[in-house]
N, C-alpha and C positions, 0 to 999 in steps of 0.2 A: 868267851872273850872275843872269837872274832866275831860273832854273833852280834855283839854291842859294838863291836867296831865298824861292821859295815853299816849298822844305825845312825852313827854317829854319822858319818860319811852322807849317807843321804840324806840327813836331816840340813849337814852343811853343803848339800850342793843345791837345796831348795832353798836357804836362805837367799842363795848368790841369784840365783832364779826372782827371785822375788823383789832383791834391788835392785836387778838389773829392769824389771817392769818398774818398776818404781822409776829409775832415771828416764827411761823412754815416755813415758807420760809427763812425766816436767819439761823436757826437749821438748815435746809435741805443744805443751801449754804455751810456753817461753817461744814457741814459732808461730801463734797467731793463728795456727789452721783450725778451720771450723772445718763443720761442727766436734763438738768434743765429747759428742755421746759417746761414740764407741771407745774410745780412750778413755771416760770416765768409768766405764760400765767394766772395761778389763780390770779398774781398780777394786772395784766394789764388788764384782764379780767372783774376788778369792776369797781369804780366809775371812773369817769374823771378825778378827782385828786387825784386816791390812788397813780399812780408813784411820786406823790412831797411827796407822804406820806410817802412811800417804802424807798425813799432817806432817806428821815430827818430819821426814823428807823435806815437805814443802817450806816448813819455817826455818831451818835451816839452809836452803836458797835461798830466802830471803833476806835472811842478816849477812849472809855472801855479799848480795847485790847491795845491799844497803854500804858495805863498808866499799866495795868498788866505787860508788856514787860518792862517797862521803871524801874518797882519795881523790878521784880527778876534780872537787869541788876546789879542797886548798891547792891545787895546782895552778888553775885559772882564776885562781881571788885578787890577785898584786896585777895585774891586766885590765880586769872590770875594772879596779880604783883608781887607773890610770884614764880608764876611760872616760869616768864619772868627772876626774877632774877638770880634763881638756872641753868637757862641755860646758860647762859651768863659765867658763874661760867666755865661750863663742857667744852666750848669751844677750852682752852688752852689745856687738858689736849686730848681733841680729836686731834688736829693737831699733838702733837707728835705720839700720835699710830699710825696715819696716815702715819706718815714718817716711822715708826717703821716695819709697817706690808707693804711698799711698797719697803723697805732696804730686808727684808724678802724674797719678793713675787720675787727679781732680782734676788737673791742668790739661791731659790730653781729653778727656771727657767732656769737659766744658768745648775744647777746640773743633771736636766732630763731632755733635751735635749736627750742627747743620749739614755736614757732609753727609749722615746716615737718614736726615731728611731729603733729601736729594735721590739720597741712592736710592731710597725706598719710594719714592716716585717713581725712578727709574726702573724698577725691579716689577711694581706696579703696572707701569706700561708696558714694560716686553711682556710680563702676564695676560696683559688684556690684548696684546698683538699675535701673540702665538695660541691664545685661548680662540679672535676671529679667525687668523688660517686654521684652525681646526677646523670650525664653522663652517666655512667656506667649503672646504673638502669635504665636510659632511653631507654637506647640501647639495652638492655637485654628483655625488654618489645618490642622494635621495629623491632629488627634484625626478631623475628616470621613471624611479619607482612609482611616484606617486604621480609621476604624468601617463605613466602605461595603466593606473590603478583608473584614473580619470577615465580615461579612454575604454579601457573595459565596462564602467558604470553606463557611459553613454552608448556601447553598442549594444547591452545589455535591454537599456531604453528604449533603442529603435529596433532591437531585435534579431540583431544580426547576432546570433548564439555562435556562430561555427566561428566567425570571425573575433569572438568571445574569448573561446574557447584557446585559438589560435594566441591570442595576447594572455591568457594566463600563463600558456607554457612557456612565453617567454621569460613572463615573470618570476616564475619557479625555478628556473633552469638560470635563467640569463641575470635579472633583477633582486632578487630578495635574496639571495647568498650572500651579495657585497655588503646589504644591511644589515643583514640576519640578527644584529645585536641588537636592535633597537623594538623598543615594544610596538611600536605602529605596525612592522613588519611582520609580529607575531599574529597581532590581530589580522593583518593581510593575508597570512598563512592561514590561519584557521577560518578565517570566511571562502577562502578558494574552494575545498570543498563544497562548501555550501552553495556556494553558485553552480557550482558542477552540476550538484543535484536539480538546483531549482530548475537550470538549462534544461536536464534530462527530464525533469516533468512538465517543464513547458511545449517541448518537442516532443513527449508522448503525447500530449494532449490534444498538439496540433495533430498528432499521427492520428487519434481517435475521431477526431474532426475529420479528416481526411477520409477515412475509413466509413464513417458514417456519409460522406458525402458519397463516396462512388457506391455506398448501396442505395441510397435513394434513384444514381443517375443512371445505375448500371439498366434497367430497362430501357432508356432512351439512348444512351452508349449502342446498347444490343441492334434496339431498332433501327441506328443510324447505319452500324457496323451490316444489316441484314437486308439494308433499303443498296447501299453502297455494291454488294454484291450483286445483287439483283440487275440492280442496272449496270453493272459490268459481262454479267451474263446477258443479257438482254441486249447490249453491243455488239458481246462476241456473235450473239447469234444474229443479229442483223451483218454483223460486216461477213459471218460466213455466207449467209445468202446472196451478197451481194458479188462477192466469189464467184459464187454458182452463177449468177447473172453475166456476171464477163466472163466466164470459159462458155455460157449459153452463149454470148454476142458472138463468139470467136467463132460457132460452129454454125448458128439458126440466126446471120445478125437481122433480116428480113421481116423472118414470122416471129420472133420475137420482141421486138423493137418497142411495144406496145406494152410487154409483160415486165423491161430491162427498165421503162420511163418510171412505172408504177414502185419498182421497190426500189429505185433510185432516189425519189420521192418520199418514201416511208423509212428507206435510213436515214435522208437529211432529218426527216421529222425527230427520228429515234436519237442520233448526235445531236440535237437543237435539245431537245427535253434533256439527253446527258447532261449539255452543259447547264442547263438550266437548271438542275437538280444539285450539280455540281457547286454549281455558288450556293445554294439553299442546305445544303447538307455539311454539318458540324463532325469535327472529329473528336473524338475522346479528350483531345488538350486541351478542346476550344468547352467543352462542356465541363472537369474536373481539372483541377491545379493539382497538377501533381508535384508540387514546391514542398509543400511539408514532408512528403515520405522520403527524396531527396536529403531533405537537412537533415531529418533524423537519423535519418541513416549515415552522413557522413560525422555530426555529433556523435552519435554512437560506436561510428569507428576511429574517431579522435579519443575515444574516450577512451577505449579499450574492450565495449562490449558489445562490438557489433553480432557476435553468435547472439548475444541474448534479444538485440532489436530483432532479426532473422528469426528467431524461434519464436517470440512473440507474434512479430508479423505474419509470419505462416500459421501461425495458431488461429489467430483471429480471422484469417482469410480461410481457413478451413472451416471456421465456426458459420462463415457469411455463406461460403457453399453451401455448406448444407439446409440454409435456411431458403436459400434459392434453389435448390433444388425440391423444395418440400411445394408441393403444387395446394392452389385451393381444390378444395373439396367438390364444389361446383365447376372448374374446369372444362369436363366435358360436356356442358350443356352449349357453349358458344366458340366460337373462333376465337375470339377476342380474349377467351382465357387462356388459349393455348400460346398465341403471338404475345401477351404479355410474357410467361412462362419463358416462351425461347428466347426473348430478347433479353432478359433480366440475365441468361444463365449466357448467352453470347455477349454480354456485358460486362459480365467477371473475367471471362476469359479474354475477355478484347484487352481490357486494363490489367492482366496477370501477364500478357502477351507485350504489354509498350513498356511494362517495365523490367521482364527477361532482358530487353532489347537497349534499354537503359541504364540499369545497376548494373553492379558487378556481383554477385554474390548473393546478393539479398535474394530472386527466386532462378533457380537451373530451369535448366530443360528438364532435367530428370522428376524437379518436384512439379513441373508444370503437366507432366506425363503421367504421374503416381495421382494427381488432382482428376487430371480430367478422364482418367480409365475408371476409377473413382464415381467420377460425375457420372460418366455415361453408362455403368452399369445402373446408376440410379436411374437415370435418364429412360434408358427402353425398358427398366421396370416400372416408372409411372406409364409413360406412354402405351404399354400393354396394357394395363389395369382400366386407366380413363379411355382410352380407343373401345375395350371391348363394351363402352356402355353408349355406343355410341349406334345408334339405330339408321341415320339421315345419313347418305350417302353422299350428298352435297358436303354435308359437314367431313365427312371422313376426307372428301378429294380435296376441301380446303386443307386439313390436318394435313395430308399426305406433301401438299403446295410448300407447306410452311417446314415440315420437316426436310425438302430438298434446299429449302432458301438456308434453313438452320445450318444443313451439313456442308451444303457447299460456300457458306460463312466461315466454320470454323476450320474447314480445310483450306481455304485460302490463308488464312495464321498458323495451319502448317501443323494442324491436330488430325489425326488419323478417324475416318468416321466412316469407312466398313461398315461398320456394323449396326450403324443406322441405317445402311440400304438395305443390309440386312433386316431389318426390323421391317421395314418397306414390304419387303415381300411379303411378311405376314398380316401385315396390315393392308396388305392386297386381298389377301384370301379375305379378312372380316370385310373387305370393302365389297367385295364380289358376292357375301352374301347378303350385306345390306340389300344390295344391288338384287338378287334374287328377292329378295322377301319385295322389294317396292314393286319390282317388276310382275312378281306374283299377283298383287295387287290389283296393277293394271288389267294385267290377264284375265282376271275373275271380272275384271268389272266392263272389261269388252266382252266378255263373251255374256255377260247379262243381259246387257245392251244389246246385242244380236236377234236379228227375228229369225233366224235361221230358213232364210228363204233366198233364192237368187237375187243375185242385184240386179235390179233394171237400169236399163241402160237409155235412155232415151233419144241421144244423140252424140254424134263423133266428138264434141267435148267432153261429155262424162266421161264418155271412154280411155282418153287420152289422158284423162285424171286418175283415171281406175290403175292405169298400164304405168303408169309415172309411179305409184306407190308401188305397187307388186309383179311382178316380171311374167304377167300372164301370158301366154305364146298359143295361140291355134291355129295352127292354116289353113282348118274347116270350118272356121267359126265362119258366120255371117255377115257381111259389112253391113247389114242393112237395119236400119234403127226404124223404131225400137225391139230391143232385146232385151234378153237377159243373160247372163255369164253364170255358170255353173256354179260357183261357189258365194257364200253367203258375204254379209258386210265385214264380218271378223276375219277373213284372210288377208286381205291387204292389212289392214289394223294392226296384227300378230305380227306380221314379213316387217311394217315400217318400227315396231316397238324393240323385235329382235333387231332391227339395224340401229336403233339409237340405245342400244344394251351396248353392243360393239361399240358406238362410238364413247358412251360414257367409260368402260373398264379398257378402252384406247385411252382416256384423259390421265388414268393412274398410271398405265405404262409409262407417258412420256417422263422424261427426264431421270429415269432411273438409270442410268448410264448404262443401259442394258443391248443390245445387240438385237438389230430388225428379224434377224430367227426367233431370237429370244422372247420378242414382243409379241410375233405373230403365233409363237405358241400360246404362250399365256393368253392373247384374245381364242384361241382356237378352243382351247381348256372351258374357258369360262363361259364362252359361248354355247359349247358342247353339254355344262354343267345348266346352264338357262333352258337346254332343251330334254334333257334327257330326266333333270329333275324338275326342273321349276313348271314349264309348260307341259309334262306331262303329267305332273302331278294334277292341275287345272283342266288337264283333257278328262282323268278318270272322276274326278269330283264331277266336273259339268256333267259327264256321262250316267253316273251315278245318282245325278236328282232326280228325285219323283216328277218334277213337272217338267221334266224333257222326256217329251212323247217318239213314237214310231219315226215318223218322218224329219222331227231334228233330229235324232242319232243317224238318220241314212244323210241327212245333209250334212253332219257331224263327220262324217264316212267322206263324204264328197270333198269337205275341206279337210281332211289331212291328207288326202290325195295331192292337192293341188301343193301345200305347203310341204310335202316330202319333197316334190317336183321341183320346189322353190329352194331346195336347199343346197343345190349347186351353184344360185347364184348368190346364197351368204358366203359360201366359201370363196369367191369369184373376187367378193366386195372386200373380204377378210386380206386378199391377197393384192388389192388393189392401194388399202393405207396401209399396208405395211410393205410394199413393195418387194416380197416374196412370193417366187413362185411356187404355185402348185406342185410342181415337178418335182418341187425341190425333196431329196432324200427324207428330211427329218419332218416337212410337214406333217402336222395331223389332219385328220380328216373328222368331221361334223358328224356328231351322230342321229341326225334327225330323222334319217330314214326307218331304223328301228322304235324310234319314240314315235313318229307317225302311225307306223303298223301296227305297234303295240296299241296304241290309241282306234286302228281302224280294229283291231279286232276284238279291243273292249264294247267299242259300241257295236258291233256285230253282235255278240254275244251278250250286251244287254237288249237289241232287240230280242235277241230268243226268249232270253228270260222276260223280258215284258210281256210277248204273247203268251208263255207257256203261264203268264199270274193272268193275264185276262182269261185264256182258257179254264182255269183254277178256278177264276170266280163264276164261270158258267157252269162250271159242272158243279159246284155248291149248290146250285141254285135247282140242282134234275130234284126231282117229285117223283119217285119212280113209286107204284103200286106195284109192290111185290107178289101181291097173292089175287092180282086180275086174273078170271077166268081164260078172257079175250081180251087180245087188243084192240088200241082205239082204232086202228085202220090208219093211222095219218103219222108221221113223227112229232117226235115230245117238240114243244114250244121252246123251251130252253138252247135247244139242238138246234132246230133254225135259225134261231138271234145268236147262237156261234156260228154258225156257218156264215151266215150274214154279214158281222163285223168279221170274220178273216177275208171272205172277197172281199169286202170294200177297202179292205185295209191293204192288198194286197193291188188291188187297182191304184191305190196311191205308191205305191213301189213304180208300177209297171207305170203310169206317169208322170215319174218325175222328168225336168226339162233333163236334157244330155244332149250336150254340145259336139261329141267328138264316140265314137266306138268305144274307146275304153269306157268313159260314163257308163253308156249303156250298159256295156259287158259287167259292169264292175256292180251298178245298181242289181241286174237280172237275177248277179249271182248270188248278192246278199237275198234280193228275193226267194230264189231257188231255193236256198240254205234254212233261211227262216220259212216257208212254205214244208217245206220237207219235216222240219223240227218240230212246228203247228200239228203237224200228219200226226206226227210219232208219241208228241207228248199228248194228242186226245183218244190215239189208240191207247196207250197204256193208263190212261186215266178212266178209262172205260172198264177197259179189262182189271182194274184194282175196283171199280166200283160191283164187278161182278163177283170179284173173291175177298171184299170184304169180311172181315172174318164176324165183323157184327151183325151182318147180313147170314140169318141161319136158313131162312127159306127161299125158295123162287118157288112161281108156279111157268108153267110152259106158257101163260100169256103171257105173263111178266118176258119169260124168252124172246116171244111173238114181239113183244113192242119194241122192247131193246135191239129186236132183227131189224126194224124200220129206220130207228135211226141208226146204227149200223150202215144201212144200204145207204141212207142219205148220207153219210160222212165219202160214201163211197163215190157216189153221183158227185159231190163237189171236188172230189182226187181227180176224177175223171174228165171233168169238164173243164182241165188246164189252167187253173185259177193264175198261175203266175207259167207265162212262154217257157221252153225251152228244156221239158222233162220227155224225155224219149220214151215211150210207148207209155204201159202200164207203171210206169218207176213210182209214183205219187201212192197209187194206189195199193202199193206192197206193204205201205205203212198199218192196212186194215188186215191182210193178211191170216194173222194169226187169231184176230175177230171171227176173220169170217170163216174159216176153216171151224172154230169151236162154236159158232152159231150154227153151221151147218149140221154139225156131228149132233147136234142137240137137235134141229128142224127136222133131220132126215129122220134122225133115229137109227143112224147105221151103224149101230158098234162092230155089229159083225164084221164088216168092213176096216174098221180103224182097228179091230182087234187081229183081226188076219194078218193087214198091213203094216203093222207097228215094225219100225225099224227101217225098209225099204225106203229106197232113196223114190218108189213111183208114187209111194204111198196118197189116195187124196187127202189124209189128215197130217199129210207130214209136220205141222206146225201145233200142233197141236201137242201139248206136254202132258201125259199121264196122271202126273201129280194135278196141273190143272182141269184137266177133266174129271178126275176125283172128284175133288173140291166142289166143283157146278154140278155135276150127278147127285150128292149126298143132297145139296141142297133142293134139288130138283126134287127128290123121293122123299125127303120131310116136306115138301110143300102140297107133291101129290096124296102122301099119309093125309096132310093134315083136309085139304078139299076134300078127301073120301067121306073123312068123317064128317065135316062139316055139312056136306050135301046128302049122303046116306049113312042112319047108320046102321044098315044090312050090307055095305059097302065090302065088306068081307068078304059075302056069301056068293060074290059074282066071278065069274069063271074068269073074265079079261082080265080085272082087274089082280085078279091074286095071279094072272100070267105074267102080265107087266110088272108086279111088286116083284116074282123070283126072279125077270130077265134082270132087273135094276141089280138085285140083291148078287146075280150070280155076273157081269159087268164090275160089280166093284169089285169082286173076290178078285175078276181079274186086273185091274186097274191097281189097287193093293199090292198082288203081286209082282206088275208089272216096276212099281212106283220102288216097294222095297227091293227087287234086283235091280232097279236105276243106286240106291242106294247103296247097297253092297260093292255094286262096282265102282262105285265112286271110291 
């Protein structure tokens, strides 16, 4: 029971549950609020038959509201009928007013008519009067515009861009904002742009124009810029002189007066050509309009792009460099290629230089610095290149000319050019060797030229000619004409060529802004380098031909004498244009006195060698019969025709003219030297003819003949062929002949073999080994006559006496010969 009773109990407290959702969803319906899903959804959401539940709820609010409606209906019904009546009332009395106020409404209409005609003119005209002051005020504002629009079209036409430029941004700024609304103004707007640009390519264009003009003018810019210099240096150095003329008046005004008129005279000339030059010579203005780089440039800084004009500009002024910098090919064959070159490249810079000095911005010092360090390493790398094919010395001193006009051009605009003096120097040294090779030239072809013979002298103007070219000095010479002067036509020749060597590598000195020490070394150098290689080179060649005989190498001899002599007053003459003395610390000194010696003592010692090959070809020429019984009794023929040509050869020594003691002394002693040499080289050519090793036999006549001329070599030592050999000296040269012709005549071995060693010895020159050698050949020759003439030759008691003394001589000759070799 309670069981069912507590069922019962929840069954009735879910009913109550359930109408109470029930009422809360009709509330919710009955309030209008959307949506009503989820209030639907709680309905349908429960049991399976709450919607017949929902219903029967819902119809019963409805017949609710129906009877509430239906109650306040007969409430307010005796009200509406009251209503309905009172209007019905009001009906009649509306249709008259009706007609009353439409009777009205015709009569006033008809009446204003003509007033609303009226007004409407009136209304009409203040329209058309307020719509002109529009107008007016429109146009007041516009008329500006389109007169500064004018005005730009026409400066546009004559070209005045900047001033363009100038009335646009008024426009922009000042003028088109007030109209802005109107479409004319728009198209105003969008053609400004366009004019901008067109400006900015017409002002390029001009710029390109420009650019192309100063490259065509830049060589005659150059040239003018380089003519301009020159004649300002060429001023300064007249008015310095003239300086020096009046502090000369101030001290010499007497003896000078003469020297003060002359280059008083030659400066007016030199200021008279200034100015004359001065009117005739155009400046870079007067030759290139520099108007266009100007506008562009300030177009471009109106515009806003001056960096980009600038970096343009510099671009293509880089591009023009280099192309001006690029030399032709043929260059160094003329001047004229070079003086284009410089002027083209002092032409860029002349006009890189007037507009630094002009614009603001467009080129610095810095990029005009970074341009030309630039240029000028390109610069002295051509100039090396085309200089070193450069042969003509003349042409190299022009080059050098034009390179100081160049440097001291571009340093006057204030560019730094060191190091084209720099470059000078080195173009000194290739000049200096130009200079040697031309002057080698010379050399060889004076000394061709030369008969190597004294000059004659015929009378005291020859002389006077002679001593004017080379500084001849003797105070034993003879005044009496005719003569002749010790040295040949080539010494003056050589002395006057070495003085215009000096004065030509003087012409490269000047103007190096170098210091008179500095100068006089450099000529002292190069002068030094003319003698020691150039003319001594030309001394060993002439000395060295075949067809320079005896007597030109001793006259060869005689003039380097005279030109050593002569080389105190090169140095005399060195310190004379360069107005440094000798004294001075740093001088150098000439080396000609060693290049002379060297020179006397090459040709010394090609006379030796020349008679030691004529002596050669005589003894080629001996005929000796080895295996004569007897001699002829006379000397060989070959032997007298040497003897022969060495006196007469040596009589042309011993007469050459000599002006003064040392000639003499000087010729005697080449004679002496080569006389002695002669001795020595036909003693040893004898003596190699006797130990010939292809020579196996002698006979004792063959000895016999060979003794004759022996003696005759002897007889000509003896009979003093050249002065001045004290006692026997000549004839020592035969010495070791004669000693081993002896040993062989006498037949004394006993003698030389006793004495061997002994300083009293008679054989003392006589060497073991070589008496060997002539013994063996001696005993094969006597073997071989034996048999030839007998042959029982055997059987004879001398003969087989002489075969064991020879046999028992050599045993000791052998062991004399191998104890010389052991103790060796």
């Amino acid at each position: 029971m309670a069981r069912k009773s507590k069922s019962n109990l929840s069954e009735l407290f879910i009913e109550e549950n359930k109408d109470q959702i029930y009422e809360n969803a009709l509330a919710e319906i009955q309030s209008f609020e959307l949506p009503l899903g989820t209030t639907l959804r709680s309905v349908y959401d429960d049991q399976p038959n709450a919607h017949q539940k929902f219903m029967e709820k819902l119809d019963a609010c409805i017949r609710n509201h129906d009877r509430e409606i239906e109650k306040m209906c007969n409430f307010h019904h005796q009200g509406f009928v009251d209503a309905i009546t009172e209007l019905l009332k009001v009906r009649a009395d509306a249709e008259k007013l009706k007609v009353q106020v439409t009777d009205t409404n015709r009569r006033l209409q008809d009446a204003g008519k003509e007033v609303i005609a009226q007004t409407e003119e009136i209304i009409r005209c203040r329209v058309q009067q307020r719509n002109i002051t529009t107008v007016v005020e429109k146009l007041q504002l516009c008329l500006p515009v389109l007169e500064m629009y004018s005005k730009l079209k026409e400066q546009m036409s004559v070209k005045r861009y900047y001033s363009a430029l100038k009335t646009m941004e008024q426009l922009e700024n000042l003028y088109l904002p007030r109209v802005s609304q109107y479409r004319f103004c728009q198209i105003m707007i969008e053609n400004l742009p366009k004019l901008r640009e067109e400006i900015k390519e017409i002002s390029m264009s001009d710029l390109k124009d420009f650019l192309e003009s100063i490259r065509k003018h830049s060589d005659r810019i150059g040239e003018t810029a380089m003519k301009q210099a020159q004649q300002q240096k060429t001023f300064s150095t007249a008015l310095q002189k003239q300086n020096n003329v009046n502090y000369g008046r101030n001290m010499h005004l007497g003896r000078n007066r003469i020297l003060e008129s002359k280059n008083e005279i030659t400066l007016k000339r030199t200021f008279e050509d200034e100015d004359e030059h001065e009117e005739e010579v155009l400046t870079a203005q007067d030759l290139v309009d520099f108007s266009p780089v100007y506008r562009c440039l300030h177009i471009y800084s109106v515009l806003g792009d001056g960096e980009i004009f600038e970096n343009y500009y510099r671009k293509q002024r880089r591009k023009q460099a280099r192309l001006v910098l690029q030399p032709q090919s043929s260059m160094h064959e003329t001047v004229e290629g070079y003086r284009r070159y410089f002027s083209q490249i002092v032409g860029f810079f002349v006009v890189e230089d007037h507009i630094l000095h002009v614009t603001q911005g467009l080129v610095t010092r810095t990029y005009t610095d970074e341009l030309w360090n630039m240029a000028l390493s390109k610069i002295i790398a051509v100039l090396r290149t085309h200089s070193s094919y450069c042969s003509d010395p003349d042409l190299v001193l022009e080059l050098k000319n034009l390179i100081v006009v160049f440097a001291d051009t571009l340093q006057g605009y204030g560019f730094p050019v060191n190091r084209l003096f720099d470059l000078l120097f080195e173009i000194r040294d290739q000049y200096n060797e130009t200079l040697l090779k031309k002057w080698s030239g010379l050399f060889r072809d004076i000394f061709e030229a030369d008969n190597y013979s004294p000059i004659p002298i015929a009378n005291e103007e020859e002389y006077r000619i002679v001593i004017s070219k080379f500084p001849f000095q003797d105070p034993e010479l003879d005044k009496s004409f005719p003569k002749k002067l010790p040295m040949s036509q080539s010494v003056p020749q050589i002395y006057m060529q070495v003085k215009e060597f000096i004065y030509a590598s003087l012409k490269f000195s000047e103007s190096l802004h170098r210091s008179s020490t500095e100068i006089d070394d450099m000529l002292r150098k190069s002068t030094n380098l003319l003698l020691t290689r150039t003319l001594s080179s030309c001394l060993q060649n002439l000395i060295k031909k075949p067809h320079i005989g005896l007597t030109e190498l001793v006259q060869i001899i005689i003039n380097t004498t005279h030109l050593e002599q002569a080389c105190k007053y090169l140095e005399d003459f060195i310190s004379n244009v360069t107005n440094i003395s000798q004294l001075t610390v740093h001088t150098a000194r000439l080396y000609g006195l060693s290049t002379f010696k060297d020179a006397r003592h090459a040709a010394e010692g090609e006379i030796y060698t020349k008679l030691n090959q004529k002596i050669d070809e005589f003894i080629q020429i001996a005929d000796y019969d080895w295996t004569m019984s007897e001699s002829d009794g006379r000397a060989s023929g070959y032997l007298m025709d040497l003897i022969n040509f060495l006196r007469s050869t040596f009589q042309v020594f011993t007469h050459l003219p000599h002006n003064n003691n040392d000639h003499a002394a000087m010729s005697g002693k080449v004679a002496q030297t080569a006389c002695m040499s002669a001795c020595q080289h036909l003693s040893m050519s004898l003596m190699q003819m006797l130990l010939d090793t292809e020579l196996k036999q002698i006979s004792m006549g063959a000895i016999q003949q060979f003794n004759l001329d022996v003696i005759q070599c002897e007889l000509f030592a003896s009979s003093e062929p050249v002065p001045g050999f004290q006692g026997d000296t000549l004839q020592l040269a035969f010495i070791d002949l004669r000693q081993l012709l002896d040993l062989f005549m006498v037949w004394d071995w006993s003698t030389y073999l006793a004495d061997y060693g002994q300083a009293t010895s008679k054989y003392l020159r006589v060497n073991p080994s070589t008496a060997l050698t002539l013994l063996e050949k001696v005993h094969r020759g006597m073997k071989d006559s034996s048999k030839k003439n007998n042959i029982f030759a055997q059987f004879r008691k001398n003969d087989r006496d002489k075969q064991k003394l020879i046999e028992t001589v050599v045993k000791q000759l052998r062991s004399l010969v191998n104890g010389m070799s052991q103790h060796t």
